[in-house]
C-alpha positions in Angstrom: 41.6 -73.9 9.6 38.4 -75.5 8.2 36.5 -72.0 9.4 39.1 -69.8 7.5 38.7 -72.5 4.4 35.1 -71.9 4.5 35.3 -68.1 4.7 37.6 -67.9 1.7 35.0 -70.3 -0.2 31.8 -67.9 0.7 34.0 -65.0 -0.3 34.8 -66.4 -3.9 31.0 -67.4 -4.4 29.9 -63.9 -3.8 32.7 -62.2 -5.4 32.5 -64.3 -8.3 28.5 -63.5 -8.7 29.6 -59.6 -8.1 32.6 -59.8 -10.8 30.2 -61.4 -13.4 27.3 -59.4 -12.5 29.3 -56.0 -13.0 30.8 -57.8 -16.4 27.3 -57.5 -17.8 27.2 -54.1 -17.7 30.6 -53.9 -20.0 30.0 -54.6 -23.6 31.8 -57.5 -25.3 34.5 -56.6 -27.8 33.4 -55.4 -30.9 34.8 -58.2 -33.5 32.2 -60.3 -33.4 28.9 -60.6 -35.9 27.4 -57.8 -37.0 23.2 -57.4 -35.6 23.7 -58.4 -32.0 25.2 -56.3 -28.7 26.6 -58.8 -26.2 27.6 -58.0 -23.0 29.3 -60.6 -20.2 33.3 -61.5 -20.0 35.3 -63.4 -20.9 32.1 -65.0 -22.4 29.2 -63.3 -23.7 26.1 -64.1 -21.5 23.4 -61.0 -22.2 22.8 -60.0 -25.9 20.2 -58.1 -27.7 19.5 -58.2 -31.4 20.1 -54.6 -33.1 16.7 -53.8 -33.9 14.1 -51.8 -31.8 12.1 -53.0 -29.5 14.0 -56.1 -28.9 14.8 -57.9 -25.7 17.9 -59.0 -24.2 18.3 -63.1 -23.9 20.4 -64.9 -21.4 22.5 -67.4 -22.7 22.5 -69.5 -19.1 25.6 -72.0 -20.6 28.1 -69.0 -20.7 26.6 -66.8 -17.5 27.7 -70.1 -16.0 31.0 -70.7 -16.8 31.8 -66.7 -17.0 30.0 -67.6 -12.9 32.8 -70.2 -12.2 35.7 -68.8 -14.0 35.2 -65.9 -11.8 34.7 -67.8 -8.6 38.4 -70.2 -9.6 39.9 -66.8 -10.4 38.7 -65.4 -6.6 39.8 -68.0 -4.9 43.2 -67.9 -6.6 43.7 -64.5 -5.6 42.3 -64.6 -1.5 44.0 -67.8 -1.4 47.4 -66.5 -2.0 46.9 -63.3 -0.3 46.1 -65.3 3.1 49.1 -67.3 2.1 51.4 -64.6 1.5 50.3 -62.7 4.7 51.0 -65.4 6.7 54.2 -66.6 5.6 55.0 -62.6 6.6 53.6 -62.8 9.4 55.4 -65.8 10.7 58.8 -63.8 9.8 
């Protein structure tokens, strides 16, 4: 049991670094100030300033928590799966 807790554990870290990862390449909705493009979700965590030659700035605090929402939110989801399957596979 500990092994399979383990597994499921590994598998939210790295899904959770793929999921926010591949959310950096969508851009964040539109309402928000004019002059900046921000990418990252549900938080921004990449922007650039809309003006050439400008660099995109991490904003650590939000790749963090966008980093453990994701990781909660895969765990959630294996979790249940493997708890679904089982109870149907006890049937």
């Amino acid at each position: 049991m500990k092994v399979k807790l383990v597994m499921i554990i590994l598998c939210s870290f790295i899904g959770g670094i793929f999921i926010t990862l591949i959310t950096g390449i969508l851009a964040y909705p539109k309402d928000n100030l004019i002059g900046a493009e921000k990418w990252g979700f549900p938080f921004y965590w990449l922007s650039r300033p809309v003006y050439p030659g400008a660099e995109k700035v991490i904003n650590w605090a939000n790749l963090l928590i966008d980093f453990f929402i994701w990781i909660i939110l895969t765990f959630m989801i294996i979790y249940l799966v493997n708890f679904f399957f089982s109870k149907v596979k006890k049937k």
